[in-house]
N, C-alpha and C positions, 0 to 999 in steps of 0.2 A: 501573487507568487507565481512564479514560472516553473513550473515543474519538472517542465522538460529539461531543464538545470540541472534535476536531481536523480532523474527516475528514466531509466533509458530499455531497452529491450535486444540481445543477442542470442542469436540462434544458436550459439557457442556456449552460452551459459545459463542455467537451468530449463534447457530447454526452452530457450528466451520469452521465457518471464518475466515481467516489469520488474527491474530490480534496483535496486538505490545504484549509483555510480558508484564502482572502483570497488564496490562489495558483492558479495552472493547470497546477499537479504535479501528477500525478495516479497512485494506491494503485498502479497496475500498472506505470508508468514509475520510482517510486521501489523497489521490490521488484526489478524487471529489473536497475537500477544494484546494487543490492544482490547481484542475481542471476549478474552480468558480474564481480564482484570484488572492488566502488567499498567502502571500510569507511567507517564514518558521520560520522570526519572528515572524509574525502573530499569527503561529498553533502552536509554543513554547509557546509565552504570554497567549494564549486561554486553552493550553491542559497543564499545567507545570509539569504533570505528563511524560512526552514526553523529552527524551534528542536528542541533534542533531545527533547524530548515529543512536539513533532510528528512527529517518525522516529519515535519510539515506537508512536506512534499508528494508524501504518502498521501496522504488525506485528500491535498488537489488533486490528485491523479482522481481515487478513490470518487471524491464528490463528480470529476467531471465525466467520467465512465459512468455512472448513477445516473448521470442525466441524458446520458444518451442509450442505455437501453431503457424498455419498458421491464415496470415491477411486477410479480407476477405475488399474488397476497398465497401464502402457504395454508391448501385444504380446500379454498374454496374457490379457485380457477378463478379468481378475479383480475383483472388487468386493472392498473391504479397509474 
């Protein structure tokens, strides 16, 4: 998947945050729903502006920023 498809960034709109195209959802607000519980039919029925590639899309982004920073382990100053 191409993410770049789905997930673009404008200094005009939240403060250009990754945010899905053509919406003002944005990579970190949809990952947190994710993160809180919400399963993807959930954030489809809630957001219907949102297709499932576009959730997908989220996650690419998500996994490929993951892998380009380092993880830093919480409490004990680890780098992993």
């Amino acid at each position: 998947m191409r993410w770049q498809d789905h997930i673009h960034s404008d200094a005009a709109v939240l403060a250009g945050k990754p945010v899905v195209r053509g919406t003002r959802l944005s990579v970190e607000f949809l990952l947190g729903l994710m993160a809180e519980g919400w399963t993807e039919p959930e954030i489809l029925e809630n957001y219907p502006q949102l297709s499932p590639n576009a959730l997908r899309a989220v996650f690419a982004f998500a996994a490929e920023c993951a892998g380009d920073e380092l993880v830093h382990a919480v409490g004990d100053g680890a780098t992993r």
